[in-house]
N, C-alpha and C positions, 0 to 999 in steps of 0.2 A: 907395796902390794906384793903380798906373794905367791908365784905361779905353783904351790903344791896345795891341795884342799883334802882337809884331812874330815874324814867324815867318822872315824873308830874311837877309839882308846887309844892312849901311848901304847900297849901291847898288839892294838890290831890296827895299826894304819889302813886308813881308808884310800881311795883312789889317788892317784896323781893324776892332776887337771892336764891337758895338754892341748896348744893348739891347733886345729884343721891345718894348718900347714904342715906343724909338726908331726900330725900322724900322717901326713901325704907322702911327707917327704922320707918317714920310717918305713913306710908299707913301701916305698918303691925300694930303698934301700934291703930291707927283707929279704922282696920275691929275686933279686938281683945277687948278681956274685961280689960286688965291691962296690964301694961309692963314686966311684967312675960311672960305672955302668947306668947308677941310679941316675946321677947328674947330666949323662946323656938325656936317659928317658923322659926326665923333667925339666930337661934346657935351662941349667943352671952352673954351677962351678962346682967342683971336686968337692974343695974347702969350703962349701955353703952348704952341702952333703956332712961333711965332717960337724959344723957347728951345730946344726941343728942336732945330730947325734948324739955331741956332747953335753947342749943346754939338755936334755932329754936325761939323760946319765943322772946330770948333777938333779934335775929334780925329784928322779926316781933315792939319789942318795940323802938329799932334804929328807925325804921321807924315812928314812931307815929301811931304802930295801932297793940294796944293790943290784944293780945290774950291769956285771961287767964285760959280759960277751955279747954278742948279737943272739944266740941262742937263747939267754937270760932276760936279753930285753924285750925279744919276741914273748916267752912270757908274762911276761909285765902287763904287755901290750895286752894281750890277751887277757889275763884277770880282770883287767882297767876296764874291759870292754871298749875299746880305742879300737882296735881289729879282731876281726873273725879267724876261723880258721880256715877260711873258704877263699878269703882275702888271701893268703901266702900264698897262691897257688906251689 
């Protein structure tokens, strides 16, 4: 099973699927200064902040379209329609 759903062309990838968890745990990380901070807010561990980031990365890289900064992945986010822009505050 694979977590990327490609709805385009090979030239126009279509969305990367992701799950409720995974956009909960990006949008905290986002609105947030570090993955500490997020890991607070959602009563979890640093490094479970980190992983989900990472599986996130790697799906957006499955797809051919990198996102290697948090600025790069908030847009991601944002095309995918996964979050708003009302969402980052």
């Amino acid at each position: 099973m694979t977590a990327v759903m490609m709805t385009g062309t090979m030239d126009e990838p279509g969305p990367v699927w992701l799950t409720e968890r995974e956009v909960e745990v990006l949008r905290a990380w986002l609105c947030t200064e570090s993955k500490a901070s997020a890991a607070r807010e959602l009563f979890i561990a640093e490094c479970t902040v980190a992983e989900h980031v990472a599986r996130v990365r790697a799906k957006y890289v499955a797809a051919g379209r990198h996102a290697t900064t948090k600025t790069a992945l908030a847009a991601r986010l944002l095309q995918d329609g996964h979050v708003r822009l009302d969402e980052l505050r």
